[in-house]
C-alpha positions in Angstrom: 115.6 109.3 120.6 115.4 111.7 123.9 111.6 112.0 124.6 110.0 113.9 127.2 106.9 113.2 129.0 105.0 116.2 128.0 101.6 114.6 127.0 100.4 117.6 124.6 103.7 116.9 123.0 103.7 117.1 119.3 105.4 114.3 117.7 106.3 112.3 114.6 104.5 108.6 113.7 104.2 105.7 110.9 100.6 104.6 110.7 100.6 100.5 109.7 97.5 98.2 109.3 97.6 94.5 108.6 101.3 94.7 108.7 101.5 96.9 105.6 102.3 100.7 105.7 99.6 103.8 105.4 100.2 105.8 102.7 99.0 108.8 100.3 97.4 107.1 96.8 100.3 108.8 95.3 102.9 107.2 97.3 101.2 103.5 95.9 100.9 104.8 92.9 104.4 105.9 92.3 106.0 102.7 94.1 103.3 100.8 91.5 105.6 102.5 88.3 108.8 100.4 90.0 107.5 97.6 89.5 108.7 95.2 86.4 105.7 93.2 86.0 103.2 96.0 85.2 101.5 95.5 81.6 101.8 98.3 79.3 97.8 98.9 80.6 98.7 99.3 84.3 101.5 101.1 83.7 99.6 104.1 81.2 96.8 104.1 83.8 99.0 104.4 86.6 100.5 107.2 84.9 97.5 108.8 83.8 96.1 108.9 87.4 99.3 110.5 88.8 99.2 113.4 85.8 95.5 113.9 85.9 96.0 114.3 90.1 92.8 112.6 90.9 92.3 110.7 93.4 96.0 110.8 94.3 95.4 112.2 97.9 93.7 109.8 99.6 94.8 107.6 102.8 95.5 104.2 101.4 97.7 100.7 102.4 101.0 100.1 100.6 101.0 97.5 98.1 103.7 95.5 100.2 105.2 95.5 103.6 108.5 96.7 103.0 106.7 100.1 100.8 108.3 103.2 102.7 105.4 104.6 105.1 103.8 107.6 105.2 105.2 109.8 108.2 102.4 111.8 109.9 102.8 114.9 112.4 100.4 114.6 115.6 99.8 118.0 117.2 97.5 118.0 120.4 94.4 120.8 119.9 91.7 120.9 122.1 90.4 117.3 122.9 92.2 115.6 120.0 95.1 116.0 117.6 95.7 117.4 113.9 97.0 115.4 111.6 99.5 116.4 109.1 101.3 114.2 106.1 105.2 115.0 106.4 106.4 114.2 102.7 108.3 116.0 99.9 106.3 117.5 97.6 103.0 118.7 97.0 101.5 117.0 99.7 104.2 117.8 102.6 102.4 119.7 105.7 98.8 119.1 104.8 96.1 117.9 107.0 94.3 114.7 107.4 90.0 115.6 107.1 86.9 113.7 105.9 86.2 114.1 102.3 82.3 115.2 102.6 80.2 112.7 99.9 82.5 109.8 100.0 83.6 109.8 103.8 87.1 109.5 102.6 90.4 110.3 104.4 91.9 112.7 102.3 95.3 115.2 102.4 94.3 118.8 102.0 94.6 122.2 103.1 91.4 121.4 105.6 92.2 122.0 109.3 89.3 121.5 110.7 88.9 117.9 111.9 90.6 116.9 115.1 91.5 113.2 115.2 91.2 111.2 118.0 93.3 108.1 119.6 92.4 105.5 121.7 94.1 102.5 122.8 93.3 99.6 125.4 93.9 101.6 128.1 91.9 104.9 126.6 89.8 106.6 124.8 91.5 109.5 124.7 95.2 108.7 124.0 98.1 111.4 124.4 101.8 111.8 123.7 102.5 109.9 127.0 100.1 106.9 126.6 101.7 106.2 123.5 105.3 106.6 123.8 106.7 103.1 125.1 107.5 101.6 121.7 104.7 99.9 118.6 100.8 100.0 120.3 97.6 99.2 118.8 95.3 102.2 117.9 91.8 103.0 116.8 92.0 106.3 115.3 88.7 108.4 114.8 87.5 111.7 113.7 84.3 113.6 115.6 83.2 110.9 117.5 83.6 107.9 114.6 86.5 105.4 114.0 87.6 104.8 110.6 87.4 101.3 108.6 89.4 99.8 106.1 87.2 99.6 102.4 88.3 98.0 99.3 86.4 99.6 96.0 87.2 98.5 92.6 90.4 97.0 94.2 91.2 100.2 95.9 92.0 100.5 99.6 90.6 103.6 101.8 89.8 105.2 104.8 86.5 106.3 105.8 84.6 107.5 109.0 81.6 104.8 108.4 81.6 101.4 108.0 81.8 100.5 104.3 79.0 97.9 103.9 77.0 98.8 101.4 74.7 97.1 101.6 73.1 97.3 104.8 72.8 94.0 105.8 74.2 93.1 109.4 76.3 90.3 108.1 78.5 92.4 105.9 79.5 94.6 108.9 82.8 95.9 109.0 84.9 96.5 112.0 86.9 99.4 112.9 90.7 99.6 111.4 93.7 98.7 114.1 96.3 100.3 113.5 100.1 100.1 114.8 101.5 103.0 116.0 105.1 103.3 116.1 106.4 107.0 116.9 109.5 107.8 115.0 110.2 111.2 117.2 108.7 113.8 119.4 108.4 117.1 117.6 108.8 120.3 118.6 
């Protein structure tokens, strides 16, 4: 891979958190139908959710490690980066945003929300802060890094922490993520 140093350089990345893959619901939700051990029951309502479309474009972690990840285009705009989903199908070239209501990370025709990287070294990562190999990341949208929730066994991204219930002990953190670039884009 011949990369440049250009630091408003587009380029090509896998997302990963707790050493599984970020993906689209409907990524999971397909690899899910592979699986020989579904019940009859998992396997219709996996179905149904595919057909029925809902809630199929969310950001979400793979059900295992070795689940093909999601590849996501960076391309520096003003003070941050928009985020596209490169994947065949209906979802190929559409941008990362905040679902209003739910807070959600969603796929969409949206372009309006610039997200942000920062790493130990900055708050403000570019092309060239990133590009020697796998790094650590918080990634954030206007101002507010996203967290890892898990609702009715579902894993998503949102832009506020997930507790509930408003007591200090149930705090989240922000998500880590690794990082690795797969290509610099033109």
């Amino acid at each position: 891979m011949s990369i440049n140093s250009n630091k408003n350089a587009s380029f090509l990345a896998n997302l990963f958190l707790e050493g599984r893959p970020v993906v689209l619901n409907q990524q999971r939700l397909k690899s899910r139908l592979r699986d020989p051990r579904l019940t009859r029951r998992e396997r219709l309502d996996t179905e149904v959710s595919l057909a029925s479309g809902e809630g199929v474009n969310y950001l979400t972690l793979a059900d295992h490690e070795d689940d093909k990840p999601l590849l996501f285009k960076f391309v520096p705009k003003d003070n941050g980066f928009a985020v596209m989903t490169i994947l065949k199908g209906e979802y190929d070239e559409r941008f990362l945003s905040v679902a209003q209501g739910t807070r959600h990370v969603v796929a969409g025709d949206d372009r309006n929300n610039l997200f942000s990287l920062s790493n130990g070294k900055t708050t403000a990562a570019n092309f060239t802060d990133l590009q020697k190999g796998p790094s650590y990341v918080h990634l954030g949208v206007a101002g507010r890094l996203l967290y890892l929730g898990l609702e009715g066994g579902k894993h998503y991204f949102k832009d506020a922490d997930p507790n509930a219930t408003g007591h200090d002990a149930f705090n989240g953190t922000p998500a880590v993520f690794v990082l690795k670039i797969v290509a610099q884009s033109e």
